[in-house]
DSSP file (Angstrom, degrees, kcal/mol; ACC not computed):
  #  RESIDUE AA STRUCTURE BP1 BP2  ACC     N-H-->O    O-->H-N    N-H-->O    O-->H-N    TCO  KAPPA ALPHA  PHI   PSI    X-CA   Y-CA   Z-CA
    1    1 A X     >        0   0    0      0, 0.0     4,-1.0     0, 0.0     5,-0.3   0.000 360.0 360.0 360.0 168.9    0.0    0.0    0.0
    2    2 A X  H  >  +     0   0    0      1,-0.2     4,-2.3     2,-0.1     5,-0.5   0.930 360.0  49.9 -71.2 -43.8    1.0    3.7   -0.2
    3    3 A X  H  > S+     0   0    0      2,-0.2     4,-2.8     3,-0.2    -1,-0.2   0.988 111.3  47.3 -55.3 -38.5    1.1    4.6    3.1
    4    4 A X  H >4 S+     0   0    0      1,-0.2     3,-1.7     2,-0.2     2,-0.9   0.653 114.9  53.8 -74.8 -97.6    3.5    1.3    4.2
    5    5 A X  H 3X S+     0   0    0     -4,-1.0     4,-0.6     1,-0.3    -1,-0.2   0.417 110.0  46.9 -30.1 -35.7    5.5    2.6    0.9
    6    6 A X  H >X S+     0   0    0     -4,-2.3     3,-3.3    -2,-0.9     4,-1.5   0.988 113.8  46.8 -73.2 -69.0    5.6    6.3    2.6
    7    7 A X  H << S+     0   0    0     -4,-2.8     4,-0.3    -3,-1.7    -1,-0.2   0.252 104.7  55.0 -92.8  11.4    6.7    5.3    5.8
    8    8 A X  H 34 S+     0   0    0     -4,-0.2     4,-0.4    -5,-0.1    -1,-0.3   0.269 111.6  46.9 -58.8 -24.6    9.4    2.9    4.9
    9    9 A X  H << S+     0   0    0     -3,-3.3     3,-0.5    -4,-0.6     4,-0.3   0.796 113.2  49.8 -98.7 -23.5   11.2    5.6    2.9
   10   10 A X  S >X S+     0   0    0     -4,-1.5     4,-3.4     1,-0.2     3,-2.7   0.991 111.6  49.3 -48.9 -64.7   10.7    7.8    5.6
   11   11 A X  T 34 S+     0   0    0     -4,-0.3    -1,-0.2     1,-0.3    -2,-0.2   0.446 113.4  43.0 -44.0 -20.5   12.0    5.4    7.8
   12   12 A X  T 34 S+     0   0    0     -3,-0.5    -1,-0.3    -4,-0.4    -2,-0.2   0.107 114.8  45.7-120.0  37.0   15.0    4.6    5.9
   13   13 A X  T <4 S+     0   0    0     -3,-2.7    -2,-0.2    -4,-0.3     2,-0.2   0.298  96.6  96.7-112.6 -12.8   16.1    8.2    4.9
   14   14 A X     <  +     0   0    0     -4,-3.4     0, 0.0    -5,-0.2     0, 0.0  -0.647  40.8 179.9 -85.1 150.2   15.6    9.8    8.6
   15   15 A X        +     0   0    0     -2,-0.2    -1,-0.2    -3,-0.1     5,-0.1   0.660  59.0  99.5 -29.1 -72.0   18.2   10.4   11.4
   16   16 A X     >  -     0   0    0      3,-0.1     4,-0.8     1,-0.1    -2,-0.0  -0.082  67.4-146.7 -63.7 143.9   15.6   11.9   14.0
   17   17 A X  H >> S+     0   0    0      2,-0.2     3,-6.6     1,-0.2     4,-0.8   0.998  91.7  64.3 -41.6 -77.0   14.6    9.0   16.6
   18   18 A X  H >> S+     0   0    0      1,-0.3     3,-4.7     2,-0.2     4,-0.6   0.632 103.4  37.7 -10.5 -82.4   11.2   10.6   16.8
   19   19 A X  H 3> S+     0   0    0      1,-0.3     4,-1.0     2,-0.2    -1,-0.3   0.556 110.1  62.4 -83.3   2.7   10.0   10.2   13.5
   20   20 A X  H <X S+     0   0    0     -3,-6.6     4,-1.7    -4,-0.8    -1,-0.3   0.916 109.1  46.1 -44.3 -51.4   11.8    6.5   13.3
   21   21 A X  H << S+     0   0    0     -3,-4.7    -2,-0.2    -4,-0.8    -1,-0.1   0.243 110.4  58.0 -94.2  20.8    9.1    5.6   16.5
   22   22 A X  H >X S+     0   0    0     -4,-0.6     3,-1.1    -5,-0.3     4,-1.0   0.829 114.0  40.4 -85.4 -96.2    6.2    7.4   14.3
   23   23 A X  H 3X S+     0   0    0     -4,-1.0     4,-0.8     1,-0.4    -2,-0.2   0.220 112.6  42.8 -60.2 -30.5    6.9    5.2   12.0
   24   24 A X  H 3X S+     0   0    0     -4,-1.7     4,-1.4     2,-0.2    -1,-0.4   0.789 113.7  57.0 -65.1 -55.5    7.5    1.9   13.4
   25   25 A X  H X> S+     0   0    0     -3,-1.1     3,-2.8     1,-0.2     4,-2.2   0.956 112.5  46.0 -60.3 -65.3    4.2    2.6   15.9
   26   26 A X  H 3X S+     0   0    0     -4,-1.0     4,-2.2     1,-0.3    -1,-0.2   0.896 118.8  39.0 -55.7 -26.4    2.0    3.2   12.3
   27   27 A X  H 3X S+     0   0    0     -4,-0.8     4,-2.5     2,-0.2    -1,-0.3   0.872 109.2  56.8 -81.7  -2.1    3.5    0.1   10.7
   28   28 A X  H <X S+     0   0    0     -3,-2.8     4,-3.0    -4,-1.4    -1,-0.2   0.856 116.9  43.3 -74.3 -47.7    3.2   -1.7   14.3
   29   29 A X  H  X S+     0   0    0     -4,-2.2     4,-1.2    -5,-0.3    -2,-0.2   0.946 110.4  52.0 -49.4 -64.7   -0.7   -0.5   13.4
   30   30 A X  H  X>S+     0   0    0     -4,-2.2     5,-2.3     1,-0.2     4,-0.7   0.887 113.0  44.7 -51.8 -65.3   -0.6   -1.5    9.8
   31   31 A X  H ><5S+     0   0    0     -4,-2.5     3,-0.6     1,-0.2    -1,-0.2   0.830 117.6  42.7 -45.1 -52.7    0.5   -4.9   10.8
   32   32 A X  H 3<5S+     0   0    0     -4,-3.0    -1,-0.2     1,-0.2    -2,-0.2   0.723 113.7  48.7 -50.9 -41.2   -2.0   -5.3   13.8
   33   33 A X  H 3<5S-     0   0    0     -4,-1.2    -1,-0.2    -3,-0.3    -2,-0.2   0.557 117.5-122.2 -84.7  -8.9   -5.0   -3.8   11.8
   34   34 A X  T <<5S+     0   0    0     -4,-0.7    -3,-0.2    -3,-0.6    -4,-0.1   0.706  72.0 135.0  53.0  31.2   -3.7   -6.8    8.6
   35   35 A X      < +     0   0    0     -5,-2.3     2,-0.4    -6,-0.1    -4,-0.2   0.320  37.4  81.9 -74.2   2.6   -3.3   -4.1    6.5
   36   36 A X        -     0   0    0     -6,-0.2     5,-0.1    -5,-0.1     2,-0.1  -0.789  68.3-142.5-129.1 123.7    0.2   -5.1    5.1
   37   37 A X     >  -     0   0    0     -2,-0.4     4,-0.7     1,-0.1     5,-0.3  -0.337  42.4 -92.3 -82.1 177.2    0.4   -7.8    2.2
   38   38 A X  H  > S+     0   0    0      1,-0.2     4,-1.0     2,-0.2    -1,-0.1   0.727 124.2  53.9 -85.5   4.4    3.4  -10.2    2.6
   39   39 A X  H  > S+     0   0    0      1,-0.2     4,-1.7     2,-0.1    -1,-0.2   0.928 106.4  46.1 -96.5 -24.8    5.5   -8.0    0.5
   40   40 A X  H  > S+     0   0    0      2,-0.2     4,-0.8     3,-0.1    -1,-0.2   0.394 113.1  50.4 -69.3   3.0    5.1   -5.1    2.3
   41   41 A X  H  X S+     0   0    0     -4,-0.7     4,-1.3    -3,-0.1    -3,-0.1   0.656 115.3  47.5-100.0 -78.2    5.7   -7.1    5.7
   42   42 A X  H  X S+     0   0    0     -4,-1.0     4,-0.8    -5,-0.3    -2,-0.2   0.625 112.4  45.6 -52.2 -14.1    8.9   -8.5    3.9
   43   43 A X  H  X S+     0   0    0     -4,-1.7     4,-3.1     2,-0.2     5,-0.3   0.903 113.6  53.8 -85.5 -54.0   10.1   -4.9    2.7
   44   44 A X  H  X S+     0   0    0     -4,-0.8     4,-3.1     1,-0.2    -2,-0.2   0.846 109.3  45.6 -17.2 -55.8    9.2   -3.7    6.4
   45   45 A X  H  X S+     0   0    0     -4,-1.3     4,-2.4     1,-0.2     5,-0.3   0.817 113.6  47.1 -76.8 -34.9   11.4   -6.3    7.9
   46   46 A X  H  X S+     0   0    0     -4,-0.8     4,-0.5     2,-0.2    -1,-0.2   0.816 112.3  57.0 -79.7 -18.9   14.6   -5.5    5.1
   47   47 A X  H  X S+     0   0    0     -4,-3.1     4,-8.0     2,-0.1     5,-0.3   0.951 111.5  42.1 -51.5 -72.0   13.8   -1.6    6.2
   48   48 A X  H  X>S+     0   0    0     -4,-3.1     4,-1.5    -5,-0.3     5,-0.5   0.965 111.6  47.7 -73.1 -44.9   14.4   -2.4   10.0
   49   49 A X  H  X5S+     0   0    0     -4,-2.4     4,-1.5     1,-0.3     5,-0.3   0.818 111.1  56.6 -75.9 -13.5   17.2   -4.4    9.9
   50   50 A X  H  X5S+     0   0    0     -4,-0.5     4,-2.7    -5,-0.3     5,-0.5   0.959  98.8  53.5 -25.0 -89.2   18.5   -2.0    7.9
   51   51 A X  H  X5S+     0   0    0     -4,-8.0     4,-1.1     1,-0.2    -2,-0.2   0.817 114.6  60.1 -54.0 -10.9   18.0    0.8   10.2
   52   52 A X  H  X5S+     0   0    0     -4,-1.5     4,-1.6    -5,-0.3    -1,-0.2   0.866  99.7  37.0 -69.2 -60.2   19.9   -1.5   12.3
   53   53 A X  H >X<S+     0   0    0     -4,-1.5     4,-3.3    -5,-0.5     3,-0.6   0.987 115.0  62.8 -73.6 -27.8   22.8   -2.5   11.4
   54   54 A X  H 3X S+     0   0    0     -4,-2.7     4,-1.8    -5,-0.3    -2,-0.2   0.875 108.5  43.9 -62.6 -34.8   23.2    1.4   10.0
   55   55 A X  H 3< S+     0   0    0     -4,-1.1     4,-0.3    -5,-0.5    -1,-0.3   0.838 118.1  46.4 -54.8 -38.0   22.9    2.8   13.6
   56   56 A X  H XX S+     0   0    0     -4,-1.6     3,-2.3    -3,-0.6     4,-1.6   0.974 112.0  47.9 -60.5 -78.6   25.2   -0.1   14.5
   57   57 A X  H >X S+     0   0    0     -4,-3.3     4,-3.0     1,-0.2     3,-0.6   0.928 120.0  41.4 -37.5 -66.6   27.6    0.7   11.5
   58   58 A X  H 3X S+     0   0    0     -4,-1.8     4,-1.5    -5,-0.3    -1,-0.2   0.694 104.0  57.4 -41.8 -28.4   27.6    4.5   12.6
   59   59 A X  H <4 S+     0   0    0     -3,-2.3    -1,-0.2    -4,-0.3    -2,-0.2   0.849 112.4  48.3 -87.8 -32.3   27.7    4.3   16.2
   60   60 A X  H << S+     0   0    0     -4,-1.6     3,-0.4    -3,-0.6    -2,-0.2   0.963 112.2  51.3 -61.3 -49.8   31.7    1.9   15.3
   61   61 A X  H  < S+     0   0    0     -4,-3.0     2,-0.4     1,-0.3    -1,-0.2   0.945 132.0   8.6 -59.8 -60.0   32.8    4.5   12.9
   62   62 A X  S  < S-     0   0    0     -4,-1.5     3,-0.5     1,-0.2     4,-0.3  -0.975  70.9-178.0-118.8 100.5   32.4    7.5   15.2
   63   63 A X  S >  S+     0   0    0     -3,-0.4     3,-2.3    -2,-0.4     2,-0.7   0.994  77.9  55.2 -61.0 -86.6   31.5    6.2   19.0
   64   64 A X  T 3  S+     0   0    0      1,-0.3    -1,-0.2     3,-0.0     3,-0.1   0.190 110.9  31.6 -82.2  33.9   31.2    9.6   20.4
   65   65 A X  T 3  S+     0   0    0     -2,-0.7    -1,-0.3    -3,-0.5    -2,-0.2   0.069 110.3  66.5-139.3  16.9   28.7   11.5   18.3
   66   66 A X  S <  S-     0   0    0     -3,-2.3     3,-0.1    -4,-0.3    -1,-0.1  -0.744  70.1-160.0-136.2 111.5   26.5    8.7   17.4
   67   67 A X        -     0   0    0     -2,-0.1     2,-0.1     1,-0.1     3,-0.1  -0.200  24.2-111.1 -70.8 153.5   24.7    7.1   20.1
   68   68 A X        -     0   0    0      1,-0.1     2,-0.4    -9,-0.1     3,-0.1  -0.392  63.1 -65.9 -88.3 165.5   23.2    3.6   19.9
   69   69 A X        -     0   0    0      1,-0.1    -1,-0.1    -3,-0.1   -13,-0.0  -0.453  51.8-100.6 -82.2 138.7   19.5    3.8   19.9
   70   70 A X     >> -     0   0    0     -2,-0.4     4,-1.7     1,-0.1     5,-0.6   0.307  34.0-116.6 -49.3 117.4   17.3    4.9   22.6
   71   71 A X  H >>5S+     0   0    0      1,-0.2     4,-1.5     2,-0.2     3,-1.5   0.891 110.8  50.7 -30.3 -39.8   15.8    2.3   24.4
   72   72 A X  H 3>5S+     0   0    0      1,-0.3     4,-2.4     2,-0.2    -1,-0.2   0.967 113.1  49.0 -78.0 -32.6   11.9    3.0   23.5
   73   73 A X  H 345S+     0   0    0     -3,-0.5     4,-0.5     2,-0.2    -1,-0.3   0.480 110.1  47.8 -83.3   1.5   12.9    3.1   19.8
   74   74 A X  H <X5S+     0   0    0     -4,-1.7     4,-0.7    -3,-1.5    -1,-0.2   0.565 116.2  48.8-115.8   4.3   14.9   -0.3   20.2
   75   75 A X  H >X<S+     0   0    0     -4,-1.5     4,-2.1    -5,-0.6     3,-0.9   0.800 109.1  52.0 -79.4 -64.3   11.3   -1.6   22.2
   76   76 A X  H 3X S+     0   0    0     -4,-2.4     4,-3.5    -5,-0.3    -3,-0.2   0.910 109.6  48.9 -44.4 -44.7    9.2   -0.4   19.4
   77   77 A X  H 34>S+     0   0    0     -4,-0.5     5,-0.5     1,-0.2    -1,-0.3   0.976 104.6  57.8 -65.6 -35.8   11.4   -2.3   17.0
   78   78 A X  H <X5S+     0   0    0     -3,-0.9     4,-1.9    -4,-0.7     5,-0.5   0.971 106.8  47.7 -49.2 -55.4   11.2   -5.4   19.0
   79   79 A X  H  X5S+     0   0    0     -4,-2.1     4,-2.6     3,-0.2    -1,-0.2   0.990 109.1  57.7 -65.4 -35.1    7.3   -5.5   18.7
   80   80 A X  H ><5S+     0   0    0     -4,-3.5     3,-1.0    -5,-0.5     4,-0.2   0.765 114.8  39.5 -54.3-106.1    7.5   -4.8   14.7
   81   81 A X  H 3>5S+     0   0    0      1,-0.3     4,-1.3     2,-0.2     5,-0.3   0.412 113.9  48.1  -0.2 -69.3    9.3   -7.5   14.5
   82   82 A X  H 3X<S+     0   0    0     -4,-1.9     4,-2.4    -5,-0.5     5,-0.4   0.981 107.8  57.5 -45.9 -72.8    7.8   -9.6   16.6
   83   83 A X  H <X S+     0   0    0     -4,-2.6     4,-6.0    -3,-1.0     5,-0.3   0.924 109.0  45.6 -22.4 -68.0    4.8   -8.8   15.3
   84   84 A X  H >> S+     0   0    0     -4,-0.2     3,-2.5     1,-0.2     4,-0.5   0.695 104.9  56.4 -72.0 -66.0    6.0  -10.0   11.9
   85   85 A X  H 3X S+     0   0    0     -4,-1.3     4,-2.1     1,-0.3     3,-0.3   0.574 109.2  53.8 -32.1 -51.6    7.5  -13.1   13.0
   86   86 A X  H 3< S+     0   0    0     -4,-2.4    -1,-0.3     1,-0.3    -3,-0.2   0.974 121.1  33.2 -59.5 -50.9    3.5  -13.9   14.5
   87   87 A X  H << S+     0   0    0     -4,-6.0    -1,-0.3    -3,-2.5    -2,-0.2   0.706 125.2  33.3 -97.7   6.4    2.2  -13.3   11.3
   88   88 A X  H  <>S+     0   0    0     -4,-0.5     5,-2.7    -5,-0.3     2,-0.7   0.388  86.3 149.1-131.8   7.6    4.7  -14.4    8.4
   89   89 A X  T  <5S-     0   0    0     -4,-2.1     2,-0.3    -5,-0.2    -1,-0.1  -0.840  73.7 -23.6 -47.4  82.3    6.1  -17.5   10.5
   90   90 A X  T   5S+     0   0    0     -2,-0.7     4,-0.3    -3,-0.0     3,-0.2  -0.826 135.7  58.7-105.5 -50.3    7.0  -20.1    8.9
   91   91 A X  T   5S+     0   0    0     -2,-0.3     3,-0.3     1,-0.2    -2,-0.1   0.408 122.3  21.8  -8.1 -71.7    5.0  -19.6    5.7
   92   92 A X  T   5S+     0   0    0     -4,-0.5     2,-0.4     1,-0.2    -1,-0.2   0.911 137.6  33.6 -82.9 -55.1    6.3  -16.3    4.5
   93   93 A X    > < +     0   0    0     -5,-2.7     3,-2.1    -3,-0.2    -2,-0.2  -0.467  53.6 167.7-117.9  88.3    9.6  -16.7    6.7
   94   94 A X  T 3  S+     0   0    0     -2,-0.4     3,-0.3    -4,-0.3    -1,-0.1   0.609  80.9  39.6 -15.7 -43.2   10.9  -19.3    7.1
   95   95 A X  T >> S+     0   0    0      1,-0.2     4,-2.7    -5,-0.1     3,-0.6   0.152  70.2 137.1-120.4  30.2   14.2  -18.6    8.6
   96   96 A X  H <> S+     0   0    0     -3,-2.1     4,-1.9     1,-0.2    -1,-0.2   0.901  83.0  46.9 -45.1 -59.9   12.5  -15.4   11.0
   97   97 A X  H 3> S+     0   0    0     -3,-0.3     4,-2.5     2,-0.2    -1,-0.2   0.786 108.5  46.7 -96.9   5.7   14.9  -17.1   13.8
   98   98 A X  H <> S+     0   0    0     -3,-0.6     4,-3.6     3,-0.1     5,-0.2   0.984 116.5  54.3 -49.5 -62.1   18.2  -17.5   11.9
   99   99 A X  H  X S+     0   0    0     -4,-2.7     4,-1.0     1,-0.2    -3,-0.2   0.682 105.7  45.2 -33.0 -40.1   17.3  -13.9   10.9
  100  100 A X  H  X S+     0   0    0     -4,-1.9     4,-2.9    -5,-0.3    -1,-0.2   0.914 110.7  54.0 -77.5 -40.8   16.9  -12.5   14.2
  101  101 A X  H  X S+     0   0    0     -4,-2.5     4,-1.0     1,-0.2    -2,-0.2   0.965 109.7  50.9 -49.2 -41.8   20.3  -14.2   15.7
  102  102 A X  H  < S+     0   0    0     -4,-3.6    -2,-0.2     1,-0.3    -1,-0.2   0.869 111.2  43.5 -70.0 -31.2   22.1  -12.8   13.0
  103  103 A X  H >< S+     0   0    0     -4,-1.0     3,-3.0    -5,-0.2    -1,-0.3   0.818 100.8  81.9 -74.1 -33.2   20.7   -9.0   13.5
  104  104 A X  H 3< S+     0   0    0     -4,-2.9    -1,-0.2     1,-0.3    -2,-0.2   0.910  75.8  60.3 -47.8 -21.1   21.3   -9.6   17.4
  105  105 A X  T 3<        0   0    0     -4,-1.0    -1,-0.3     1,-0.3    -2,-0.1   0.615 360.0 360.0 -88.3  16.3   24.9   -8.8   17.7
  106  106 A X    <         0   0    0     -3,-3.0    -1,-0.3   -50,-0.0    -2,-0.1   0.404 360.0 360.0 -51.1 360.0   23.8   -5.2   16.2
């Protein structure tokens, strides 16, 4: 849909926390309401781990001017997730807990 389209590019061109945990709560929404088809769950999921490891990546290069991410934005992403893993498990992904070890050490 347009809106998950919108707020995935928001979500991987912004910085500010804030509008990250906007955006994560509406797709947290999207997902909850079953408004999200399974590609738009699987583009979600390649979004956030995305914004992951690139917060990750940022915080190694320069330590003191990029701060790891705020605890409530690194809850909200745990419940997107979660969320998809409850709905695309195993059907649509299969390998949801390879995936997740592999993002952990982020």
């Amino acid at each position: 849909t347009g809106s998950v389209s919108l707020c995935l590019e928001v979500l991987s061109t912004t910085s500010h926390v804030e509008v990250q945990f906007y955006v994560l709560s509406t797709l947290q929404k999207c997902i909850e309401w079953g408004k999200m088809d399974v590609s738009s769950r699987l583009s979600s999921r390649n979004c956030i781990f995305q914004l992951i490891m690139r917060r990750a990546n940022l915080t190694v290069i320069n330590v003191s001017s990029t701060p790891s991410l705020p605890p409530y934005l690194r809850t909200k992403i745990g419940v997107v997730l979660a969320l998809l893993v409850q709905t695309d498990y195993p059907q649509a992904w299969p390998n949801a807990f390879d995936d997740m070890l592999s993002i952990a050490s982020y």
